[in-house]
N, CA, C and O atoms as CSV, one atom per row, in Angstrom:
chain,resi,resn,atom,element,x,y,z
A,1,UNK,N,N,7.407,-9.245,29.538
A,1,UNK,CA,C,6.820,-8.448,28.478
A,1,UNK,C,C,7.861,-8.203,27.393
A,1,UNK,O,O,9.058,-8.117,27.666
A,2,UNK,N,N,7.393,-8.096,26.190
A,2,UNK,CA,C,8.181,-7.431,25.156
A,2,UNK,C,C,8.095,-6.290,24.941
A,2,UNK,O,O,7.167,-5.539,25.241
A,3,UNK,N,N,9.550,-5.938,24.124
A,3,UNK,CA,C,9.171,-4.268,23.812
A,3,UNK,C,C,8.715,-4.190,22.239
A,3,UNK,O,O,8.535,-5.223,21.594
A,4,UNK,N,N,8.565,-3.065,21.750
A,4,UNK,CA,C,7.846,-2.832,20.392
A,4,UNK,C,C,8.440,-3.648,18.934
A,4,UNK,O,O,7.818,-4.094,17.970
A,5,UNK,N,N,10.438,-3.611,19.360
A,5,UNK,CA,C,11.284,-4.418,18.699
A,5,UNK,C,C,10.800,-5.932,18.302
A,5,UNK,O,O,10.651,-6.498,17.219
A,6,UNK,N,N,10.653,-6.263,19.421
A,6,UNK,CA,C,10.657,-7.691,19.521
A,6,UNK,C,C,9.562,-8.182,18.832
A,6,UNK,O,O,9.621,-9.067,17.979
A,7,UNK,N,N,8.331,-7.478,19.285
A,7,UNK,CA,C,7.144,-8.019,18.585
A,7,UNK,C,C,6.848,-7.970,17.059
A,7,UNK,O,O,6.123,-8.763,16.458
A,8,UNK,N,N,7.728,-6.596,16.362
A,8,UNK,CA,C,7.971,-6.703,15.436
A,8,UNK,C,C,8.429,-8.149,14.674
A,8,UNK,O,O,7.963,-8.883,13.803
A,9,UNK,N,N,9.556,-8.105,15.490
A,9,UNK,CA,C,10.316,-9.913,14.974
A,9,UNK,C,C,9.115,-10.589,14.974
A,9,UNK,O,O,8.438,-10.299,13.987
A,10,UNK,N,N,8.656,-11.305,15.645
A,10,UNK,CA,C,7.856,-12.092,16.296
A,10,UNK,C,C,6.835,-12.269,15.366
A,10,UNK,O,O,6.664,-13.453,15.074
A,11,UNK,N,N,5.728,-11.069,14.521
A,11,UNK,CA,C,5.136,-10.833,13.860
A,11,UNK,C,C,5.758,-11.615,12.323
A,11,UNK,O,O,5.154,-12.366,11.556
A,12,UNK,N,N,7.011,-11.161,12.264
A,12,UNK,CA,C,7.585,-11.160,10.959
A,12,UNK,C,C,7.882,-12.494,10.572
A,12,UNK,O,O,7.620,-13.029,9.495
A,13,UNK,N,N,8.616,-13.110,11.837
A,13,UNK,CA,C,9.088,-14.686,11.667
A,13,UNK,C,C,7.560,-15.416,11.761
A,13,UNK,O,O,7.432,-16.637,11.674
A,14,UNK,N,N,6.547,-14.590,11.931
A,14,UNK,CA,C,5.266,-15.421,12.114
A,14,UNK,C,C,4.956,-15.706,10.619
A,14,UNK,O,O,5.050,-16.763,9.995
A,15,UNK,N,N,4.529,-14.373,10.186
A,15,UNK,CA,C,3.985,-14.256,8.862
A,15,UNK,C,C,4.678,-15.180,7.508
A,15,UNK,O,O,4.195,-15.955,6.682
A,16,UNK,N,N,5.789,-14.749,7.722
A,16,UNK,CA,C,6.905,-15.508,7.165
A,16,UNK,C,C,6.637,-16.851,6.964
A,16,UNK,O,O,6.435,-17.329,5.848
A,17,UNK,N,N,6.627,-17.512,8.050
A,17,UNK,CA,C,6.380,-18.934,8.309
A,17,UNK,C,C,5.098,-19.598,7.686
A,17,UNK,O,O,4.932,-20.595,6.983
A,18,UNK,N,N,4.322,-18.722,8.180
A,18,UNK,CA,C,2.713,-19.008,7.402
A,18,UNK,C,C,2.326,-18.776,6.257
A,18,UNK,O,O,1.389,-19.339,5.691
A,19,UNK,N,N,3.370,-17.495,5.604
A,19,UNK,CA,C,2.794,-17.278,4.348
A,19,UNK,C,C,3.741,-18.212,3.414
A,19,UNK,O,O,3.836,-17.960,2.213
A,20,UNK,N,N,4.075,-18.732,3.697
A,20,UNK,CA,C,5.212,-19.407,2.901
A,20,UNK,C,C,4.631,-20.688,1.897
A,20,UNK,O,O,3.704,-21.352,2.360
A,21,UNK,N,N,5.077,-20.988,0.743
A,21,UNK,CA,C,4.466,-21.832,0.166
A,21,UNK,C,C,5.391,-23.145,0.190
A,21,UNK,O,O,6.616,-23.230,0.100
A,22,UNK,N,N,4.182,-24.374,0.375
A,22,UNK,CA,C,4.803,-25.463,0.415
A,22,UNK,C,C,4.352,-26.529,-0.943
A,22,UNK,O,O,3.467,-26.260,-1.756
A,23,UNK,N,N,5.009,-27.497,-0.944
A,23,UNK,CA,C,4.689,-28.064,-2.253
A,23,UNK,C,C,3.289,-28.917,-2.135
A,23,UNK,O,O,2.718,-29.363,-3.131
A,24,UNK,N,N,2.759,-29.105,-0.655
A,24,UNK,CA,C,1.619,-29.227,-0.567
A,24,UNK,C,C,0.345,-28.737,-1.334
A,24,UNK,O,O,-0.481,-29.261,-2.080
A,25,UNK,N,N,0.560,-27.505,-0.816
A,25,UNK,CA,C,-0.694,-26.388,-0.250
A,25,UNK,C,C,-0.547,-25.301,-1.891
A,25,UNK,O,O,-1.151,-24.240,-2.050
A,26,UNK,N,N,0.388,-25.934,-2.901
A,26,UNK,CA,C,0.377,-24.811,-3.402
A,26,UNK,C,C,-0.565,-24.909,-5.113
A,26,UNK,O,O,-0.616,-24.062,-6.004
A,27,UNK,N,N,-1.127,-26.133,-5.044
A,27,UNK,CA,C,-2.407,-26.460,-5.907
A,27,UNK,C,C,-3.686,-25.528,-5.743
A,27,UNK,O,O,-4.498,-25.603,-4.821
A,28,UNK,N,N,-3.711,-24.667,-6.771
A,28,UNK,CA,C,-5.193,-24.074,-6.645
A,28,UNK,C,C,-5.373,-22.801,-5.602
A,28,UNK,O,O,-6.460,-22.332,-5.263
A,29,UNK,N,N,-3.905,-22.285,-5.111
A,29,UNK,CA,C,-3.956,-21.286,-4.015
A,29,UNK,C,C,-3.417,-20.169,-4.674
A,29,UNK,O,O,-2.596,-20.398,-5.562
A,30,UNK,N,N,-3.706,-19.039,-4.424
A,30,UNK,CA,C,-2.511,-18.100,-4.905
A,30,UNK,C,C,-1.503,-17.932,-3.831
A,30,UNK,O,O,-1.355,-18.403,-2.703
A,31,UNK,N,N,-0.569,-16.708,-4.929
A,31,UNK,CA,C,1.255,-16.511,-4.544
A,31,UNK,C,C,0.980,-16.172,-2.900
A,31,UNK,O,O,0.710,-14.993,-2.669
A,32,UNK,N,N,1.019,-17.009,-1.848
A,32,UNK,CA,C,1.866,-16.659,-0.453
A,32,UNK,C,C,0.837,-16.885,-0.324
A,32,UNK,O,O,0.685,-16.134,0.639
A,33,UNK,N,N,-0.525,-17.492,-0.520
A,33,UNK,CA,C,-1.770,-17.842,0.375
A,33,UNK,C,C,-1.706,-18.857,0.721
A,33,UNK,O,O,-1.094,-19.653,0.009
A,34,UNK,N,N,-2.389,-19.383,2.154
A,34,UNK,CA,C,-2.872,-20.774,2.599
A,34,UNK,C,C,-4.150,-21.380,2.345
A,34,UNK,O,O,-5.237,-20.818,2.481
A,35,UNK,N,N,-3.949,-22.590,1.960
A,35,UNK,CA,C,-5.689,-23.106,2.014
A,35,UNK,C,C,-6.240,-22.256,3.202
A,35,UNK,O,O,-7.015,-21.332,2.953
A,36,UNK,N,N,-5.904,-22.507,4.358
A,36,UNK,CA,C,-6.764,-22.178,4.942
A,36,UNK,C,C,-6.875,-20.814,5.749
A,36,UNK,O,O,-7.405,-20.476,6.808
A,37,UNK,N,N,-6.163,-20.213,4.800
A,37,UNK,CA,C,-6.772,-18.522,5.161
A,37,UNK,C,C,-7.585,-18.120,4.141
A,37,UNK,O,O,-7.675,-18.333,2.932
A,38,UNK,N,N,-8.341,-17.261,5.254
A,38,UNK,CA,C,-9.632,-16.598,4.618
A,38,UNK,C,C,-8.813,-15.382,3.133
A,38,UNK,O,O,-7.749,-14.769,3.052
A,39,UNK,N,N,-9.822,-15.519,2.360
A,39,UNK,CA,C,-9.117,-14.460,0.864
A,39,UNK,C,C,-9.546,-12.917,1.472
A,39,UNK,O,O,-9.246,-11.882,0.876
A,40,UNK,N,N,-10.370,-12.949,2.880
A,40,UNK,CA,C,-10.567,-11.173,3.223
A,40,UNK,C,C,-9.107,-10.582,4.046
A,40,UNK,O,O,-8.719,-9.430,4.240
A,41,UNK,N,N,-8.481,-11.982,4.440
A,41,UNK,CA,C,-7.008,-11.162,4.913
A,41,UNK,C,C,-6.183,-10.912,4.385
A,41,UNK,O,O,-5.093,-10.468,4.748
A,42,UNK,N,N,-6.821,-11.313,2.843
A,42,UNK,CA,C,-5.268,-10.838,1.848
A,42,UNK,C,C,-5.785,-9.505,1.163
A,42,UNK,O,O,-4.909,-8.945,0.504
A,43,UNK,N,N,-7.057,-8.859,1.178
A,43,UNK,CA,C,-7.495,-8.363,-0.188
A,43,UNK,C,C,-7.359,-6.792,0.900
A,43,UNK,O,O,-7.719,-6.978,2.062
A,44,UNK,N,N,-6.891,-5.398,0.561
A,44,UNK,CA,C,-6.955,-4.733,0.374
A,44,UNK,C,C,-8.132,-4.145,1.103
A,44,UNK,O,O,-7.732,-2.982,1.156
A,45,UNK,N,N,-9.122,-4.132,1.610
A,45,UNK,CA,C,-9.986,-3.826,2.324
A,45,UNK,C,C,-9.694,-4.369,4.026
A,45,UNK,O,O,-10.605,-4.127,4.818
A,46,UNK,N,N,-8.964,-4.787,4.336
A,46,UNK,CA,C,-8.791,-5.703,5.467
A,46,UNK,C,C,-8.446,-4.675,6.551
A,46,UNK,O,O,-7.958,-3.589,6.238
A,47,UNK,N,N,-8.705,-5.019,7.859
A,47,UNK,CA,C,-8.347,-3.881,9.128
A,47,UNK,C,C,-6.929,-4.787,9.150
A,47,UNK,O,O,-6.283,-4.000,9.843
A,48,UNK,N,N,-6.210,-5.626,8.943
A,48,UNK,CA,C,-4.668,-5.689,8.505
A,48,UNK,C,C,-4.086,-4.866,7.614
A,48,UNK,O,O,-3.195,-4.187,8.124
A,49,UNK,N,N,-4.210,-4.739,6.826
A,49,UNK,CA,C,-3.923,-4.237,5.969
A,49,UNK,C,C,-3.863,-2.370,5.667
A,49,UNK,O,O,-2.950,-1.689,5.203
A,50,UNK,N,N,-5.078,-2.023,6.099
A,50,UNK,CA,C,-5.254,-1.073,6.383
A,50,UNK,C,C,-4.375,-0.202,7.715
A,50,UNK,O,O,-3.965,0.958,7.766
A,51,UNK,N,N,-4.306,-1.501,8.859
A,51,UNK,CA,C,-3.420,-1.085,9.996
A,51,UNK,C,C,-2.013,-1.339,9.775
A,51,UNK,O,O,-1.438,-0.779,10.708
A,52,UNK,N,N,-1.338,-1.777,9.179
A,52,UNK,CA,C,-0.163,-2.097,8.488
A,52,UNK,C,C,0.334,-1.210,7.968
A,52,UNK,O,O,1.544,-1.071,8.148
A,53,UNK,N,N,-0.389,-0.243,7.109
A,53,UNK,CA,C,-0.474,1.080,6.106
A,53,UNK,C,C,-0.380,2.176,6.846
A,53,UNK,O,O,0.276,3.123,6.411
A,54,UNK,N,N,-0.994,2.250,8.055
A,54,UNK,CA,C,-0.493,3.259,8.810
A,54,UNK,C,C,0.542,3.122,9.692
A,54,UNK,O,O,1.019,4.095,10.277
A,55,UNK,N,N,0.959,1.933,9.850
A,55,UNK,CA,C,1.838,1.705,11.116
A,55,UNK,C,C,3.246,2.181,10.249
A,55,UNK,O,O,4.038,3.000,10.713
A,56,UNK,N,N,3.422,1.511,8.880
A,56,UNK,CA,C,4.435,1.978,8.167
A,56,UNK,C,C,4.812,3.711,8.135
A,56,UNK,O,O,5.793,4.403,8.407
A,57,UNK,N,N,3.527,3.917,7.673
A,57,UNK,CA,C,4.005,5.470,7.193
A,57,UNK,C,C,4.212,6.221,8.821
A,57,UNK,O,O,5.103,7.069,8.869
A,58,UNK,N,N,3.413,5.934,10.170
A,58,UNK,CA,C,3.944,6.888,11.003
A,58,UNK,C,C,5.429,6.095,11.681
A,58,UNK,O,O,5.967,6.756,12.569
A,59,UNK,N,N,5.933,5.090,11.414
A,59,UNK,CA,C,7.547,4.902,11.585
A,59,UNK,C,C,8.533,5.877,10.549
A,59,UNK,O,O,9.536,6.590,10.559
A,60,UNK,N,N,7.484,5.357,9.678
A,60,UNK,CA,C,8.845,6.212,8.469
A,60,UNK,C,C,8.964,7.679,8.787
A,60,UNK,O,O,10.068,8.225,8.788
A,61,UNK,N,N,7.628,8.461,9.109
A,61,UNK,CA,C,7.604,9.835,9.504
A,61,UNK,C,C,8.083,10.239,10.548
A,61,UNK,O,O,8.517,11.370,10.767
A,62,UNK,N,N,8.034,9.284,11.308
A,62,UNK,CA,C,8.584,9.697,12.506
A,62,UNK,C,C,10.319,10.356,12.865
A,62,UNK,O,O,11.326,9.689,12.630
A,63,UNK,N,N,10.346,11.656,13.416
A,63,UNK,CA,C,11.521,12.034,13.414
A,63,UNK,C,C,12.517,11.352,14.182
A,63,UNK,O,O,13.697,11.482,13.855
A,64,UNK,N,N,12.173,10.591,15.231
A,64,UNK,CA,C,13.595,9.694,15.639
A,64,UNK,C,C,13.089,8.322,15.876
A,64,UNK,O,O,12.062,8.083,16.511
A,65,UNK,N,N,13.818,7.478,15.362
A,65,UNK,CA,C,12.988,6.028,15.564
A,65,UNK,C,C,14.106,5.200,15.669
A,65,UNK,O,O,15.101,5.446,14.987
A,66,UNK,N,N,14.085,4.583,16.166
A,66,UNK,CA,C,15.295,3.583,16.739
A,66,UNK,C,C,15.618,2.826,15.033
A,66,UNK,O,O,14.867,2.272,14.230
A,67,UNK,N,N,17.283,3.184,15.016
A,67,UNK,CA,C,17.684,1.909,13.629
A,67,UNK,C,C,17.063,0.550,13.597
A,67,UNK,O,O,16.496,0.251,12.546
A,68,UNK,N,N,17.071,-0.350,14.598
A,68,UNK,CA,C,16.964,-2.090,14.654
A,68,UNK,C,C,15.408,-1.465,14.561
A,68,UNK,O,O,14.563,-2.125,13.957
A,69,UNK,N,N,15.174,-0.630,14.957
A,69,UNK,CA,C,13.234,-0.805,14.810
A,69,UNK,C,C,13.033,-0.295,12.829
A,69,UNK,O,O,12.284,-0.940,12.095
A,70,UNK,N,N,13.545,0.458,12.517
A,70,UNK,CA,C,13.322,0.915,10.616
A,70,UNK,C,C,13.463,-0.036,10.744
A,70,UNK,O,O,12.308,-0.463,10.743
A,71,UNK,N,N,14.552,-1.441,10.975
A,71,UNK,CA,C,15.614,-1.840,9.954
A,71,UNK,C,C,14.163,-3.051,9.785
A,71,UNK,O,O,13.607,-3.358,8.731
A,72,UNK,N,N,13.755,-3.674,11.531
A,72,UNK,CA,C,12.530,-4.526,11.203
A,72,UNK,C,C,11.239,-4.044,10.402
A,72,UNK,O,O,10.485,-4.745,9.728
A,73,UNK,N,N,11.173,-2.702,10.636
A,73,UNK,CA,C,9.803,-2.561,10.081
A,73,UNK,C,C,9.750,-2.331,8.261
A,73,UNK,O,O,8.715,-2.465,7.609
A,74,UNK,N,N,10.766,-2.055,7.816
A,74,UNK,CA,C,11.053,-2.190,6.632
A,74,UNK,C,C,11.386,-3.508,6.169
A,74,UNK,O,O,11.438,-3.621,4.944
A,75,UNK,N,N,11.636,-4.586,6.892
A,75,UNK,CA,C,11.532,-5.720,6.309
A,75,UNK,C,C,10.576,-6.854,6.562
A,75,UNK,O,O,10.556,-7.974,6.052
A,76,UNK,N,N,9.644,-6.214,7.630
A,76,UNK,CA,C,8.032,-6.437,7.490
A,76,UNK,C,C,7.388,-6.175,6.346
A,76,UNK,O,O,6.588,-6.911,5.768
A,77,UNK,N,N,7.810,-4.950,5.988
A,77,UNK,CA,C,6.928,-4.010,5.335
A,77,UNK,C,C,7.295,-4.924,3.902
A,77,UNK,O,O,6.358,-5.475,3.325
A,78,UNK,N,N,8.454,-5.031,3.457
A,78,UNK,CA,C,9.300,-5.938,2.184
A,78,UNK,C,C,8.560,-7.339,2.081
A,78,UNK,O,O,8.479,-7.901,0.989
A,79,UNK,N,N,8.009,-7.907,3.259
A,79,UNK,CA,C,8.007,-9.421,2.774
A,79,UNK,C,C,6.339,-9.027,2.596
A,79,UNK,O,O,5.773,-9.637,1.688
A,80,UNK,N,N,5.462,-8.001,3.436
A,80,UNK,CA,C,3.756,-8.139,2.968
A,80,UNK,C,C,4.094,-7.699,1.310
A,80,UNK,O,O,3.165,-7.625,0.505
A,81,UNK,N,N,5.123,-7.496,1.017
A,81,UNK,CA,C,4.948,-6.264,-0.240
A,81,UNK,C,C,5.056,-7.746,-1.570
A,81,UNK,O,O,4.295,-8.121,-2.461
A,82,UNK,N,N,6.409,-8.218,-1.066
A,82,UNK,CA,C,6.501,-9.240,-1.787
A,82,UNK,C,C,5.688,-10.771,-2.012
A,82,UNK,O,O,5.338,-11.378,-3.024
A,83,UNK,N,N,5.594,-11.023,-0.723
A,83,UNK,CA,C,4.950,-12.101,-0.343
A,83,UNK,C,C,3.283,-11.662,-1.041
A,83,UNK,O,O,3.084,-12.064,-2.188
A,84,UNK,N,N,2.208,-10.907,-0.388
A,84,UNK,CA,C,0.950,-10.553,-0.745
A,84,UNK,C,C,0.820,-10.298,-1.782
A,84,UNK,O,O,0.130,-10.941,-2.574
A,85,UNK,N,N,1.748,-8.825,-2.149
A,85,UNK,CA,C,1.529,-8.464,-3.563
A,85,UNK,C,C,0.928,-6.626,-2.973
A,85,UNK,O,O,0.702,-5.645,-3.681
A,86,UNK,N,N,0.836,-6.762,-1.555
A,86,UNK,CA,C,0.023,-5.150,-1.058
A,86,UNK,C,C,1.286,-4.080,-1.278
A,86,UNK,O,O,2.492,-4.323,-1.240
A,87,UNK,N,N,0.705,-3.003,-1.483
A,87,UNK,CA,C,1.199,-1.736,-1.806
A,87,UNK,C,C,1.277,-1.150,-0.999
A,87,UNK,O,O,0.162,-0.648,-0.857
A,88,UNK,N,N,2.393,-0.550,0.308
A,88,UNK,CA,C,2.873,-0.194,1.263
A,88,UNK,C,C,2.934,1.152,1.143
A,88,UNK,O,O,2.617,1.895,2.072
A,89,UNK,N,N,3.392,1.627,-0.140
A,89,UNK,CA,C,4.669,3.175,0.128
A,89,UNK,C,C,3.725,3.717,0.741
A,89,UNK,O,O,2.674,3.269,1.200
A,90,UNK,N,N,4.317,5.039,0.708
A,90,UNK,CA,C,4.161,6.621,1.458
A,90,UNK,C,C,3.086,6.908,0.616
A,90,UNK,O,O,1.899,7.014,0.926
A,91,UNK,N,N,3.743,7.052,-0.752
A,91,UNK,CA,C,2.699,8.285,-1.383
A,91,UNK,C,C,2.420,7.195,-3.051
A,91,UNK,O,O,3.144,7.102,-4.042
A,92,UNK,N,N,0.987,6.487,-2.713
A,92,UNK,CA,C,0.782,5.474,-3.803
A,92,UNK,C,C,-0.121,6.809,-4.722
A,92,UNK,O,O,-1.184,7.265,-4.302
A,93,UNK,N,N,0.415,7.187,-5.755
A,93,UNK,CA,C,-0.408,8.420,-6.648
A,93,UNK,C,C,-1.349,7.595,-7.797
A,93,UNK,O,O,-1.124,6.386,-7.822
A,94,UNK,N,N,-2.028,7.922,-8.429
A,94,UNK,CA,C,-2.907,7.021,-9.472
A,94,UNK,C,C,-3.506,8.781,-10.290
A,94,UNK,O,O,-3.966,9.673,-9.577
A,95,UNK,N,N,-3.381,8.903,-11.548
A,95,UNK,CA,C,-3.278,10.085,-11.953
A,95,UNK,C,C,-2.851,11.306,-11.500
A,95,UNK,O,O,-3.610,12.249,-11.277
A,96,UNK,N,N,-1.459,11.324,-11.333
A,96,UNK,CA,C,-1.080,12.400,-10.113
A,96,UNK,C,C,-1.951,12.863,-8.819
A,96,UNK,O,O,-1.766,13.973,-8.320
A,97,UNK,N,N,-3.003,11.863,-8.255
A,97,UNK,CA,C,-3.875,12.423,-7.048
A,97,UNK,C,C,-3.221,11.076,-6.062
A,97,UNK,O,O,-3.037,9.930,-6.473
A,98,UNK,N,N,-3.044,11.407,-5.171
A,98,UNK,CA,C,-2.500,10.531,-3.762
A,98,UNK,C,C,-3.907,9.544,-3.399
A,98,UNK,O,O,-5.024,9.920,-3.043
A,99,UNK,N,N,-3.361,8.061,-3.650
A,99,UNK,CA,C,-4.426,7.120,-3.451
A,99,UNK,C,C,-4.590,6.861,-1.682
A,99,UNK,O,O,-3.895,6.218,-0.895
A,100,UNK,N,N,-5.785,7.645,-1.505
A,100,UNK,CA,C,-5.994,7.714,-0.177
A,100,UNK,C,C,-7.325,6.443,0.311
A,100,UNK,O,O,-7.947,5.791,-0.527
A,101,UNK,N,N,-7.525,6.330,1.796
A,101,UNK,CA,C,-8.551,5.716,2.119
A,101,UNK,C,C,-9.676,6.885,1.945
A,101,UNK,O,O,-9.596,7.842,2.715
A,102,UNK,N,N,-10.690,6.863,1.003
A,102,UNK,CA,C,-11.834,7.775,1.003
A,102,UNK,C,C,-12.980,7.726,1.616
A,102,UNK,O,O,-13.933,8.449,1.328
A,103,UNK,N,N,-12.973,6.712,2.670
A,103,UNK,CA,C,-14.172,6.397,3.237
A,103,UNK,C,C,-14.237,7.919,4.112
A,103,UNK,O,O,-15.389,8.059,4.523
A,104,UNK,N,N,-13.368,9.074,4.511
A,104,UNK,CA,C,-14.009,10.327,5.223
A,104,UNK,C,C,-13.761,11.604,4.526
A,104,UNK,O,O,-13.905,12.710,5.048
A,105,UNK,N,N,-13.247,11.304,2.890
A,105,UNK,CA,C,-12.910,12.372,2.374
A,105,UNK,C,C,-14.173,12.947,2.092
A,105,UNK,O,O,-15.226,12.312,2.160
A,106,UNK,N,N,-14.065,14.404,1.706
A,106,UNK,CA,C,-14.960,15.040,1.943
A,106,UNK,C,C,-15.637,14.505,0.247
A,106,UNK,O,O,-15.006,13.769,-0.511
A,107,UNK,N,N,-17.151,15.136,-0.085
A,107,UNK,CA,C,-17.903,14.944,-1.152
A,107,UNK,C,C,-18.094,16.265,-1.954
A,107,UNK,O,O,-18.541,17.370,-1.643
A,108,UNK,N,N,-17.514,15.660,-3.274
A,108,UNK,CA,C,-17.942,17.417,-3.771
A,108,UNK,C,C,-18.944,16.998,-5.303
A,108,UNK,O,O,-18.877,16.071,-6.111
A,109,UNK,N,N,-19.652,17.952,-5.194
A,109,UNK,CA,C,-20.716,17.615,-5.994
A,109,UNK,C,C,-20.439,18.875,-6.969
A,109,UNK,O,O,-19.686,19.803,-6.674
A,110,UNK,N,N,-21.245,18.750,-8.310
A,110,UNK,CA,C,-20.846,19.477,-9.692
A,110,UNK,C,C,-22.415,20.356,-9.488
A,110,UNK,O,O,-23.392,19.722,-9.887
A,111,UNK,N,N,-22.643,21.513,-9.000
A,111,UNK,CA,C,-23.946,21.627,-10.001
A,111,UNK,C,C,-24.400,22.562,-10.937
A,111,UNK,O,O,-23.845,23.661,-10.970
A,112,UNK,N,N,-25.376,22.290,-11.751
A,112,UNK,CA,C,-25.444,23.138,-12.637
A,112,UNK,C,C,-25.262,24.286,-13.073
A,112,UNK,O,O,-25.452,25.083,-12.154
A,113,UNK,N,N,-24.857,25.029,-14.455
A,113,UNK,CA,C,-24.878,26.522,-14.341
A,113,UNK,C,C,-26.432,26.915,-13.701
A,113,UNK,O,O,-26.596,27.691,-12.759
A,114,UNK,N,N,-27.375,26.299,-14.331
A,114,UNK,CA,C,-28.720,27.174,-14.000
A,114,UNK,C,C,-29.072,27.377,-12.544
A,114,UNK,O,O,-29.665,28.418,-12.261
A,115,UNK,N,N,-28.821,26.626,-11.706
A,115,UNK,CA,C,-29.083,27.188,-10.420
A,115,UNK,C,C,-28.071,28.606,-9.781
A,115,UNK,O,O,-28.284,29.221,-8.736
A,116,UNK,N,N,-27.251,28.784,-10.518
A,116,UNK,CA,C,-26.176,29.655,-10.008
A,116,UNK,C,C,-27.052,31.022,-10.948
A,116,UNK,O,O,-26.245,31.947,-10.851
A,117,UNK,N,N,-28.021,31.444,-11.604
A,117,UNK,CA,C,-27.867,32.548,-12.544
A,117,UNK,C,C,-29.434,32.996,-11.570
A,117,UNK,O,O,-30.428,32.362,-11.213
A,118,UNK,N,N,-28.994,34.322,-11.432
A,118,UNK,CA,C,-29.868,35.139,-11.127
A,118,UNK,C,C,-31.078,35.442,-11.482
A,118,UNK,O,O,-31.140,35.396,-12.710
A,119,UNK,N,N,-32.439,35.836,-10.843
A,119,UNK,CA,C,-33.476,35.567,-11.317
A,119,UNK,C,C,-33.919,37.046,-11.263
A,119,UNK,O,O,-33.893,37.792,-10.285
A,120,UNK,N,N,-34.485,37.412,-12.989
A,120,UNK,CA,C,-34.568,38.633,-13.566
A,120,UNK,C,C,-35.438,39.774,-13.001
A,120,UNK,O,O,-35.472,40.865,-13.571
């Protein structure tokens, strides 16, 4: 078995390898894609991507985490950033509000003055 280290590597020298552009494959593809990967594992909606996003931020938060484990997961985190083009950090803001996943944020609705005014 491996431990959490290793698979890290393992992952990294994977991705690495695959996302890499060759003078083949690189007609008509975009930056770090393969012909033959699907365009839903690169785009931002992906359960990669999405799981990637959290795996980062609870290492980084985490109060004790082994050095060789930051040192890989930050240079996981460096090559999806570079290689893809995906947006990793902690705290991605977009008009000073923290760009969150909103699929469970709560819903707030505006409504009118007239339902709020008392009836005479």
């Amino acid at each position: 078995m491996i431990d959490c280290l290793q698979f890290i590597q393992v992952i990294y020298y994977q991705l690495k390898f695959g996302l890499q552009e060759s003078p083949a494959n690189t007609i008509g593809t975009e930056r770090g894609a393969s012909i033959f990967m699907d365009d839903s594992w690169l785009s931002k909606e992906s359960f990669f991507y999405l799981l990637c996003k959290e795996f980062f931020l609870l290492v980084q938060e985490a109060s004790v985490v082994d050095g060789s484990l930051l040192s890989w997961t930050r240079r996981l985190q460096e090559l999806l950033e570079t290689t893809l083009g995906w947006e990793l950090h902690k705290n991605n803001t977009v008009d000073g509000f923290y760009e969150d996943d909103d699929e469970f944020a709560p819903v707030v609705e505006i409504l009118d003055d007239t339902s709020f005014q008392e009836s005479p």
